[in-house]
C-alpha positions in Angstrom: 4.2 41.8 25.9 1.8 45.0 26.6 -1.4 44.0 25.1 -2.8 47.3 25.0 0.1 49.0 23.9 -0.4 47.0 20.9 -3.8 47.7 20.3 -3.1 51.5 20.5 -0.3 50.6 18.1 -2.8 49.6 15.7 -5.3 52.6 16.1 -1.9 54.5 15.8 -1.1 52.2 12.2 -4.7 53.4 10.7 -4.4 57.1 12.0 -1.2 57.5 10.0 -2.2 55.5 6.9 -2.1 58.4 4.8 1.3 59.1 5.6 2.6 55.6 5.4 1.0 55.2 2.2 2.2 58.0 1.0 6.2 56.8 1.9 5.4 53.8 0.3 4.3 55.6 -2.8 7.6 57.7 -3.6 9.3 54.7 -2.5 8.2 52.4 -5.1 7.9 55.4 -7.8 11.7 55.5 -7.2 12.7 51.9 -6.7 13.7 51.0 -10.7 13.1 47.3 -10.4 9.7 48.0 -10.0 9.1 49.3 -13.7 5.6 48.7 -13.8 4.4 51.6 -11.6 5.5 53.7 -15.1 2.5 51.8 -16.9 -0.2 52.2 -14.4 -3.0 54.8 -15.6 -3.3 56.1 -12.3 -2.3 56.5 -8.8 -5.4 54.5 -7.4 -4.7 51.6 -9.3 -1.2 51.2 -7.6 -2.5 51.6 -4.2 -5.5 49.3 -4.4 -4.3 46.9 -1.8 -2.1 49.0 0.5 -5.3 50.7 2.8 -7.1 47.5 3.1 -3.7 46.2 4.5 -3.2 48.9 7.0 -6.2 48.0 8.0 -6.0 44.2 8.8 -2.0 45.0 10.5 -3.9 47.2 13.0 -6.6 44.5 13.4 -4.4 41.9 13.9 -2.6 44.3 16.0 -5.7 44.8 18.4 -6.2 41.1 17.8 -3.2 38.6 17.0 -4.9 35.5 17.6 -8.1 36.1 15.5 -8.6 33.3 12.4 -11.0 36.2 11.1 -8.5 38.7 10.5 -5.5 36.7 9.1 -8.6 35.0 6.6 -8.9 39.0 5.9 -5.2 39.4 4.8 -5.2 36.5 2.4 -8.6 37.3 0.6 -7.3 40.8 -0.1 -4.0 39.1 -1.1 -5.4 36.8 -3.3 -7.4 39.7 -5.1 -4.3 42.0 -5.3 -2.2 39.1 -6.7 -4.9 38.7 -9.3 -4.9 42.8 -10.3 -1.3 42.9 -10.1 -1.4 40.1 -12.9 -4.4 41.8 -14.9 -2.1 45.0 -14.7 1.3 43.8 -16.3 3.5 43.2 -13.3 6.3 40.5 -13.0 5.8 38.1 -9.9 9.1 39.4 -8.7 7.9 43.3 -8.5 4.7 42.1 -6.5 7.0 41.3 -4.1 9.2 43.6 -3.9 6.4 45.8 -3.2 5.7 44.0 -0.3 8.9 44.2 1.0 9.2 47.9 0.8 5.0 47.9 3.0 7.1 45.8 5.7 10.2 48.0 5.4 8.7 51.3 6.1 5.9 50.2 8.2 9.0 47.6 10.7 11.2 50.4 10.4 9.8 53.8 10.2 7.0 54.3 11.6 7.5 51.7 14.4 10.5 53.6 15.4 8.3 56.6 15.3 5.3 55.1 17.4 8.4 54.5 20.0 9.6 57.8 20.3 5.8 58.7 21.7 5.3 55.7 23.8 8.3 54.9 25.4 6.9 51.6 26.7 6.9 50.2 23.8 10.2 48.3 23.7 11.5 45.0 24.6 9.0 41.8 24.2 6.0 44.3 23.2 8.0 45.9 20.0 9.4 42.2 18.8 5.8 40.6 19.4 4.7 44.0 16.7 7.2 43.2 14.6 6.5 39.9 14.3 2.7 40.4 13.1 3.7 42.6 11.0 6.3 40.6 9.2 3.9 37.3 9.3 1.3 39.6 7.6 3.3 40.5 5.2 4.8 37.2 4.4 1.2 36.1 4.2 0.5 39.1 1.9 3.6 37.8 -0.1 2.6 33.7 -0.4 -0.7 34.4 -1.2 -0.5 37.5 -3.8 2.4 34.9 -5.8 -0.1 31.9 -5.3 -2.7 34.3 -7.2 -0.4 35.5 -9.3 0.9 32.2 -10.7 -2.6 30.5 -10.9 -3.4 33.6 -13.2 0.4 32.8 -14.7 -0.5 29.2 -15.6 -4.0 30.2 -17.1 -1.9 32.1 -19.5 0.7 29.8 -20.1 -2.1 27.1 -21.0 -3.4 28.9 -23.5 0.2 29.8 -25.2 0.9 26.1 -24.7 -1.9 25.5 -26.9 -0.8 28.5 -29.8 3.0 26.8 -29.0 1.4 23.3 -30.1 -0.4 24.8 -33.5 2.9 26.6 -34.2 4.7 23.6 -34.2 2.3 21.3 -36.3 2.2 24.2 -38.9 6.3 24.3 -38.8 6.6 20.4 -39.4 4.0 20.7 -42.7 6.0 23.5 -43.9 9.5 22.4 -43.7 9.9 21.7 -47.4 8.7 25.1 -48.1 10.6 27.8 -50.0 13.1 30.1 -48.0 11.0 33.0 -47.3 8.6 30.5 -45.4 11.0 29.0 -43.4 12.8 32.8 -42.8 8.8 33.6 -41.5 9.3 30.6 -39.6 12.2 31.3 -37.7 11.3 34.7 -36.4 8.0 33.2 -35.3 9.9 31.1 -33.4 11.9 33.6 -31.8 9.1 35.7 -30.8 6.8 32.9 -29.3 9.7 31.4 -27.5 10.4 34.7 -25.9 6.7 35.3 -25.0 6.2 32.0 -23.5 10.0 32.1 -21.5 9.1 35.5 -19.9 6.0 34.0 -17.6 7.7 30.9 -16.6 11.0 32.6 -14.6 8.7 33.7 -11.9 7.0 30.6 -11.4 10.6 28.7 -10.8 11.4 31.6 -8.6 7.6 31.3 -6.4 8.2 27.7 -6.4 11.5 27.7 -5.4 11.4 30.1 -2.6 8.2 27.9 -1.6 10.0 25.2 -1.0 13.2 27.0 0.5 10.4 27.6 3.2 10.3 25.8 6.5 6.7 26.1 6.9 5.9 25.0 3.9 3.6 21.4 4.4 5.2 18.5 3.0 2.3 17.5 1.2 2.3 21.0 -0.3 6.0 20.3 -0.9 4.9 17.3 -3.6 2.5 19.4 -5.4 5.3 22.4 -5.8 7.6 20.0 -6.7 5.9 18.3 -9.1 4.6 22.2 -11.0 8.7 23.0 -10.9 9.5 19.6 -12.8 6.6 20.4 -15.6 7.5 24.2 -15.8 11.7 22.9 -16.0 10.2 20.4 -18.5 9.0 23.4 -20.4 11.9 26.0 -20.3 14.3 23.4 -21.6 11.4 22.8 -24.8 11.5 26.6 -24.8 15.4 26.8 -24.5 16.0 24.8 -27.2 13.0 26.6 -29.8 15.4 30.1 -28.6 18.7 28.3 -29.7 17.3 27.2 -32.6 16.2 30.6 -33.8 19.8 32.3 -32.2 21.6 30.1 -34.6 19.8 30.4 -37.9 19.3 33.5 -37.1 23.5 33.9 -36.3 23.1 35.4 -33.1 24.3 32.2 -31.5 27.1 34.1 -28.9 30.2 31.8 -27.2 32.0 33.4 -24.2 35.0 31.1 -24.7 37.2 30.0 -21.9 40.1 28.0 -20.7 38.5 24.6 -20.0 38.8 21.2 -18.9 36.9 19.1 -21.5 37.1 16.1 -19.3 35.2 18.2 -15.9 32.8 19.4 -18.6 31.7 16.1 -19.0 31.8 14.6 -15.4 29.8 17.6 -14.2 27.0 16.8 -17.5 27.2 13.3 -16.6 26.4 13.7 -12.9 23.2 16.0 -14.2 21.9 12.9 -15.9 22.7 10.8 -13.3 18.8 10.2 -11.9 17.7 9.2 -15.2 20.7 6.3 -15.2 19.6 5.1 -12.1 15.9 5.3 -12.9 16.8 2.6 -15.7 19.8 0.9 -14.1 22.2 1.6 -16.6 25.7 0.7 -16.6 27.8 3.6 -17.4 31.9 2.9 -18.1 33.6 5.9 -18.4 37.4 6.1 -19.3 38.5 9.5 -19.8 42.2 8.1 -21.0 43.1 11.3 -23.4 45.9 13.0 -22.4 44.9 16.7 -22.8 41.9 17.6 -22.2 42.4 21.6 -22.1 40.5 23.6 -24.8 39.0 27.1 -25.3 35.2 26.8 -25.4 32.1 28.1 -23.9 31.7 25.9 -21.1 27.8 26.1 -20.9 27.5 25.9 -24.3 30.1 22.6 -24.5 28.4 20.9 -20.9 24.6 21.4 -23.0 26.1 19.4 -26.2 27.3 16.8 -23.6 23.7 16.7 -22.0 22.3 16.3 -25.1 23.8 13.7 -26.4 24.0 11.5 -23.2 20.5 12.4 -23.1 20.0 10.7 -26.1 21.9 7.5 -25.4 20.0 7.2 -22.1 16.9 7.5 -24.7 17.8 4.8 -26.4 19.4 2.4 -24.1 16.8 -0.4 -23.1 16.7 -0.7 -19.1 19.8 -2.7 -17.8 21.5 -1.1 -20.1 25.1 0.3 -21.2 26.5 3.8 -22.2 30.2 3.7 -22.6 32.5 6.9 -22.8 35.8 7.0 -23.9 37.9 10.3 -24.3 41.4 10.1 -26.5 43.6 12.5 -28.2 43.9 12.8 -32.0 47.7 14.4 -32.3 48.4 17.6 -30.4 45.7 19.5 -31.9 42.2 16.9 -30.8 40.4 15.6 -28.5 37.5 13.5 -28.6 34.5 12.3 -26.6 32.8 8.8 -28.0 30.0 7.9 -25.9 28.0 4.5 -27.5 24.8 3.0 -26.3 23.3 -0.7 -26.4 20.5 0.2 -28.0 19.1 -0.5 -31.3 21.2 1.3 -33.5 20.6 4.2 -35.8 17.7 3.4 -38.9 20.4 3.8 -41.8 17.8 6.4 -43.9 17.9 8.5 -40.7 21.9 8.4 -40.0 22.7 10.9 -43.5 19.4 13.0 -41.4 20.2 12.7 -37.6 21.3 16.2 -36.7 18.9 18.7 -38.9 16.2 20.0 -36.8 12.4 18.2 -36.0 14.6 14.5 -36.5 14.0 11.7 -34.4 14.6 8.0 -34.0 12.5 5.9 -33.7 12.7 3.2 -30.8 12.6 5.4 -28.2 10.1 7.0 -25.8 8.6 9.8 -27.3 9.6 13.2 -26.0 11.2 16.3 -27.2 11.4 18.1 -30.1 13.8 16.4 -31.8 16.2 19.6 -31.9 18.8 18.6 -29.6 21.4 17.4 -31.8 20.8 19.8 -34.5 21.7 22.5 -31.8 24.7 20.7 -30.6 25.9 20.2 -34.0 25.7 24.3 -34.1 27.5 24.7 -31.4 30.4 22.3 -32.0 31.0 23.4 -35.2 31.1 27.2 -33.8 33.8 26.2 -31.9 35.8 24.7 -34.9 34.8 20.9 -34.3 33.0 18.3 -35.5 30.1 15.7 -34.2 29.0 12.5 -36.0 27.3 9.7 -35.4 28.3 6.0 -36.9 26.5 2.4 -36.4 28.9 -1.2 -35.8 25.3 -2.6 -37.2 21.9 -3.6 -36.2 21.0 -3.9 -33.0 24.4 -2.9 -31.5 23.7 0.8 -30.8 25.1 3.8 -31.9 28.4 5.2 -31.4 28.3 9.7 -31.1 31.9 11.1 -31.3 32.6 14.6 -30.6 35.6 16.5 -31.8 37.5 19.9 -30.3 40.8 21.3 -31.0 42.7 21.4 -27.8 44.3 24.3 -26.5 48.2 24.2 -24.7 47.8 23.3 -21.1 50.2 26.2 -20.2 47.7 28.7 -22.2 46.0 31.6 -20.0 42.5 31.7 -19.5 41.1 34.5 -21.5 37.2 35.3 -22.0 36.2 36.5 -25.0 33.0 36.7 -27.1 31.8 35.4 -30.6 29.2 35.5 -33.0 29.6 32.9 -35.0 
């Protein structure tokens, strides 16, 4: 590695940052999933990072080793990340931006710089390219840390509207019809507001942890945001759902399915949660047909749901029993039953309208699984009830669907029920 080639590399990086900025311009102007450049008021305010970053890449250039200049990089980061919030963009345009800075300036006018130096080649060009893509990556990290922090500030205070919301929805459920029809597009819109912000913080925290270099310690603390934001996109999911199906906009993309796989693979997702409270789970899928045409996601979520439940309910030590059989040629059925305390008999007539839930349990939720799963089941032409043997010898939750011929073709098709 040629030292001072490098260094002139870096003078030649800030002589040509008009030019490089100016690539980078037309191509983000062009690049259409970076829509936010349309609502900008003005050039400026697009470029406000870019020529403070040309100038720590030829710093760093002149001087790879120096703590000064890569404290430099994240600073302006952290400040960009933070404009690039106040301005309207989505986490995952910030970085495509950055991408297309490493792109032109790894690519372009590297190869350019070569064409004038022809010593610059070998160790000397991968050691360049290797600040410059560190830089960036550090650009990258530190814009999304920004960018989240000013994410979560937001999603606090929504939290807090989402939690008012709520409250007002419980006082107001025996309201007249045009209340609860205000209600439900309330819901609608707030859920949507308060889903769009959260996507990019899976995807930062994700990729975070995809990285090798990421601390373990920093690992726990990513970890643990992902598990709260998950918590909160399921709450969300299940406010949409809601507001999809009394709104009928609730859509199945129906399929040739094995019921019986359905369940195994909704089992295996609740699996941690069995373990956690060493429950005994017997499963005997006995039916002989388990082939039916359903949406699959939509089936696997009313499985969740209810397994969810009987975990919910089932004391630790527990058992959850499934049992699958067929009702003629034209059923099958899923019975899963808990050893918990059994359904309250006022509630049992009440278990699957929305806000309803036992009591006996830890507290959690919105109490809007069920009703959603009864939606969706009875889209699909079934049925789900739930039935007590009597006190204190849980609940049984038996969940009908027609079944389709085994020798049937798989065809997709859409509905609105």
């Amino acid at each position: 590695m040629d030292q001072k080639i490098l260094s002139e590399l870096g003078d030649y990086l800030l002589a040509q940052r008009e030019g490089i900025i100016g690539e980078w311009l037309r191509a983000v102007e062009q690049n259409p999933d970076i829509s936010s450049v349309d609502h900008l008021k003005d050039k400026e305010e697009l470029l406000d990072h870019l020529p403070e970053l040309c100038q720590n890449l030829a710093e760093l250039l002149k001087s790879p080793q120096s703590n000064q200049n890569r404290t430099e990089v994240f600073r302006a980061a952290r400040v960009h990340g933070r404009y690039r919030w106040r301005q309207g963009y989505r986490l995952e345009e910030v970085i495509r931006e950055a991408s297309v800075v490493r792109r032109i300036i790894s690519h372009n006018w590297l190869d350019a710089y070569a064409r004038e130096v022809p010593k610059f080649d070998g160790g000397t060009r991968r050691a360049a390219e290797n600040i410059i893509h560190e830089a960036v990556d550090d650009v990258i990290a530190d814009s999304a840390e920004q960018f989240v922090e000013e994410q979560l500030k937001g999603t606090s205070d929504l939290n807090s509207q989402l939690a008012d919301a709520l409250a007002e929805v419980r006082q107001q459920r025996t309201a007249a019809n045009a209340a609860n029809n205000a209600k439900d597009r309330f819901l609608a819109m707030l859920s949507h507001e308060l889903r769009t912000p959260l996507n990019p913080i899976l995807l930062w925290a994700n990729a975070t942890l995809e990285e090798e270099q990421t601390a373990p310690s920093l690992k726990e603390g990513i970890q643990m945001v992902r598990r709260n934001v998950e918590l909160e996109v399921s709450l969300i999911d299940d406010l949409l759902d809601v507001a999809r199906i009394t709104g009928g906009k609730l859509q199945l993309h129906l399929q040739l399915s094995d019921a019986a796989t359905l369940f195994r693979d909704a089992l295996e997702m609740v699996k941690s949660e069995s373990l956690r409270k060493q429950l005994e789970i017997c499963v005997e899928l006995s039916a002989t047909n388990h082939h039916v045409i359903v949406d699959r996601a939509r089936i696997q979520q009313v499985f969740w749901n209810v397994l969810k439940n009987a975990q919910k309910f089932t004391p630790e030590g527990g058992t959850i029993s499934v049992r699958s059989f067929n009702e003629g040629k034209e059923k099958v059925s899923f019975a899963i039953t808990d050893s918990g305390k059994g359904i309250e008999p006022d509630l049992l007539p009440k278990i699957f309208e929305t806000f309803q839930q036992g009591v006996g349990g830890p507290l959690g939720g919105l109490g809007l699984g069920l009703a959603i799963s009864k939606a969706i089941i009875e889209s699909h032409g079934g049925k789900i009830y739930a039935s007590n043997k009597g006190s204190g010898t849980g609940a049984t939750f038996t969940i009908e669907l027609k079944t389709a011929q085994q020798e049937a073709h798989q065809t997709p098709a859409t509905l609105s029920p």
